[in-house]
C-alpha positions in Angstrom: 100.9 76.8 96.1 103.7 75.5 95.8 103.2 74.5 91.7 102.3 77.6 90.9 105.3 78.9 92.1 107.3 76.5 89.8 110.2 78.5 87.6 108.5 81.8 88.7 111.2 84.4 89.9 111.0 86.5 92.9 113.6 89.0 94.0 114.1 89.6 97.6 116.0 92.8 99.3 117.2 92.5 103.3 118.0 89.1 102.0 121.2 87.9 104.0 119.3 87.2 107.5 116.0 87.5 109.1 112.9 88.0 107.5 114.9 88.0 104.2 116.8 84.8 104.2 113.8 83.2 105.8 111.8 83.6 102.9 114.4 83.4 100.7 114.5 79.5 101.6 110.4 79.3 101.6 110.3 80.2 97.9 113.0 78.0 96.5 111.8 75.3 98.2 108.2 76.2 97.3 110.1 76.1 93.4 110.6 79.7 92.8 113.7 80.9 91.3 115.1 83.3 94.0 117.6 86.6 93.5 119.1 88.0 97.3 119.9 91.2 97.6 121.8 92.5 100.3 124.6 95.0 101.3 126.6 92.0 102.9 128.1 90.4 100.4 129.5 87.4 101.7 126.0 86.7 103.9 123.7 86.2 100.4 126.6 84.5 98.4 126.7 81.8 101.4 122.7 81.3 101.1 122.7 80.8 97.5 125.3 78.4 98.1 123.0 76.6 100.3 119.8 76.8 98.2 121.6 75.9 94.5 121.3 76.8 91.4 118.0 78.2 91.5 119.2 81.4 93.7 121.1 84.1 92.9 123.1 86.8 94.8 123.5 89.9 93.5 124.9 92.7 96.3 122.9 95.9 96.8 122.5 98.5 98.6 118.6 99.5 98.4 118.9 103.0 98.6 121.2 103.2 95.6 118.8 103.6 92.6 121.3 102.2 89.6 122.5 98.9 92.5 118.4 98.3 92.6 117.9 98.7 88.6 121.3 96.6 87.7 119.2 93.5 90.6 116.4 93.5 88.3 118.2 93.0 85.2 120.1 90.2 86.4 117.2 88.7 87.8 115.4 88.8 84.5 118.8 88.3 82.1 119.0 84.8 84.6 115.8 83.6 84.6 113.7 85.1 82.3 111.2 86.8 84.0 110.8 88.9 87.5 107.5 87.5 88.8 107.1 88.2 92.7 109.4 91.4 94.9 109.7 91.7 98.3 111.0 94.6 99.6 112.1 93.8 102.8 115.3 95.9 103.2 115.1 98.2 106.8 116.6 99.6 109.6 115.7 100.8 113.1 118.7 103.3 114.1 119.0 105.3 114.6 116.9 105.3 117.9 116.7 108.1 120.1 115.1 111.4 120.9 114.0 113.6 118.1 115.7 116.4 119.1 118.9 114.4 119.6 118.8 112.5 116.8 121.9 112.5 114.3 121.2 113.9 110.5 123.0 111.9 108.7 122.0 108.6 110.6 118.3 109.5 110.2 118.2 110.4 106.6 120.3 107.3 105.7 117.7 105.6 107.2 115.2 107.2 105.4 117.4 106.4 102.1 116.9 102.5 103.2 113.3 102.4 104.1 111.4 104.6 102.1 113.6 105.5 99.0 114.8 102.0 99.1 111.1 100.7 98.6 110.5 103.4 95.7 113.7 102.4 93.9 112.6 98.7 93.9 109.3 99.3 92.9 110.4 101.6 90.7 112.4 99.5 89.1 110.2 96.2 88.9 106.6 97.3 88.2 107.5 98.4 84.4 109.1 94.7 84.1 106.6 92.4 85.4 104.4 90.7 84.2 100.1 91.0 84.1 99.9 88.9 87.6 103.2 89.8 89.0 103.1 89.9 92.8 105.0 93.0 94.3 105.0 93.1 98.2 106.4 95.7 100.9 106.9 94.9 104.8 105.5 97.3 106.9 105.0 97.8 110.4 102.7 99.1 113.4 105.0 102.1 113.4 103.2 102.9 110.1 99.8 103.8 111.8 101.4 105.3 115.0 103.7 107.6 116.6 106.6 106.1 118.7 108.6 107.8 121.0 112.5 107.8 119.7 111.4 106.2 116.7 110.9 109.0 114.9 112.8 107.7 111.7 111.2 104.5 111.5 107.7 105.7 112.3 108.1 108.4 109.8 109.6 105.8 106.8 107.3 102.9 107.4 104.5 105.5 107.2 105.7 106.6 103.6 106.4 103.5 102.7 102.9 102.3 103.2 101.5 105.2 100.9 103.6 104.3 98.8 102.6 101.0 98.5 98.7 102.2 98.2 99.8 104.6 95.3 101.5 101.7 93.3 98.4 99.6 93.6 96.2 103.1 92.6 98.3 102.9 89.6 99.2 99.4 88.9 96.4 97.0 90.3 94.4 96.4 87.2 97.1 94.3 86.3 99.4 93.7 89.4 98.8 92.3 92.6 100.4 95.0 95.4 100.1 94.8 98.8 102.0 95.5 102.8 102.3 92.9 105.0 102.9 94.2 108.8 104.3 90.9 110.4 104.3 92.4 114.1 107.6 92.2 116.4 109.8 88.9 114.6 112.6 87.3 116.4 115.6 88.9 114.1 118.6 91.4 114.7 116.1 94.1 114.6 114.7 93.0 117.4 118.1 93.1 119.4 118.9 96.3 118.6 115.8 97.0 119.8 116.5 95.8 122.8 119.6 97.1 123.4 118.2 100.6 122.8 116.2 100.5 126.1 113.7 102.6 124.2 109.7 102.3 123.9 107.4 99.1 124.6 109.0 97.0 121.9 112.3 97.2 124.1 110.7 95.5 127.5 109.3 92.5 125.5 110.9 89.0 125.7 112.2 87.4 123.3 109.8 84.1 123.4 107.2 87.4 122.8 108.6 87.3 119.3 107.3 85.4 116.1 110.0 83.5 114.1 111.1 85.0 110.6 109.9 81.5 109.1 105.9 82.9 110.2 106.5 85.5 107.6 108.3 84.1 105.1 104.8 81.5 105.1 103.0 84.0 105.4 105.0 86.1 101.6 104.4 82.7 100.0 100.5 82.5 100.6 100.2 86.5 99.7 101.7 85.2 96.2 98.2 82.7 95.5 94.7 83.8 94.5 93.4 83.4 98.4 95.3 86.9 99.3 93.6 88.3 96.4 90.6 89.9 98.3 94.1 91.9 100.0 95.3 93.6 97.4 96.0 97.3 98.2 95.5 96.6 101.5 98.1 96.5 104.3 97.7 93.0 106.0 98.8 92.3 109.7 99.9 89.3 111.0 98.5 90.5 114.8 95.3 89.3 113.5 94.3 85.7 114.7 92.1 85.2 112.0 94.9 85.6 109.3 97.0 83.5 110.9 94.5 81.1 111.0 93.9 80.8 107.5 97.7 81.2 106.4 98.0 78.0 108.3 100.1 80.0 111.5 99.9 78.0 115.0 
């Protein structure tokens, strides 16, 4: 897998920690050519530091359309092409009761999960190329209603048609697909915690897979075995997946 990904470009949003900067790593070091976007600035320009010359930070905010259009030009005006996207970016707050919930906090989460995944679709799937590998995270809050998740719920249930509609459209000649990692040992999962709210909250944190279980898990969604997966949502609950991804 790790040839194939030779001087192949993949961009990846939510890139400065977690899940992001995780896979960030996996790809270069797999030989991909890697452009981080993030909203903190200082976090992606460290991490291209430490991966070289192959990465390349460019800051963004995912739910501003022209920030995501200007990250796919420079990934392409560096490197040639834009092969692989992840969009990764998302937030959990706000959490809280429907009826309490703040306006402004929920549709600026909305703006980050759902919009934010149309704008870098939007954005990439006229530019890549016949093969190109476009990727959204999802979430078992896509398939079912949480109690003070109403936000998240909602936006990971969009984004997940929305993926679906951009493989209706573009999978003759693009490989689209979700990839629902289950609970992951990040920042989300603190302010999870700290929230008090829902199942999630009462889990330990040993309950938690590591960020690097995904990022292995984006790299072998990029190689022909996945291809029986595309435009389909795949979930990294199931034993059997892990199994052939390689996951203890």
């Amino acid at each position: 897998m790790s040839q194939a990904l030779t001087d192949r470009t993949v961009l990846i949003t939510g890139a400065s920690r977690g899940i992001g900067a995780a896979a960030a790593r996996a790809f270069a070091e797999a030989g991909a050519n890697v452009v981080l976007c993030a909203r903190s600035t200082d976090s992606i320009a460290d991490l291209a530091g430490e991966i070289g010359e192959c990465a390349l930070a460019v800051p963004c905010d995912v739910a501003r359309w022209h920030e995501v259009a200007t990250a796919v030009d420079a990934a392409r005006s560096t490197f040639g092409s834009l092969d692989i996207v992840i969009a990764n970016a998302g937030m959990i707050e706000p959490i809280g009761p429907l009826a309490e919930s703040d306006p402004e906090a929920w549709g600026a989460a909305i703006d980050v999960n759902l919009k934010g995944v149309y704008h870098v679709l939007r954005a990439a799937l006229p530019v890549m190329p016949v093969g190109g590998t476009a990727i959204t995270i999802s979430s078992g809050a896509a398939h079912r209603a949480l109690a003070g998740w109403s936000q998240y719920c909602t936006s990971k249930a969009g984004a997940k048609m929305l993926t679906e509609a951009a493989h209706a459209e573009h999978g003759d000649t693009l490989r689209v697909m979700g990839l629902s990692p289950g609970t992951v040992a990040t920042q989300m999962q603190r302010e999870i915690k700290a929230s008090g709210i829902g199942p999630v909250a009462q889990l330990d944190w040993s309950d938690h897979i590591p960020p690097e279980w995904v990022a292995r898990a984006l790299i072998w969604m990029c190689g022909p075995d996945a291809d029986v997966h595309r435009g389909t949502e795949l979930s990294l609950r199931d034993e059997d997946l892990r199994a052939r991804i390689g996951l203890a």
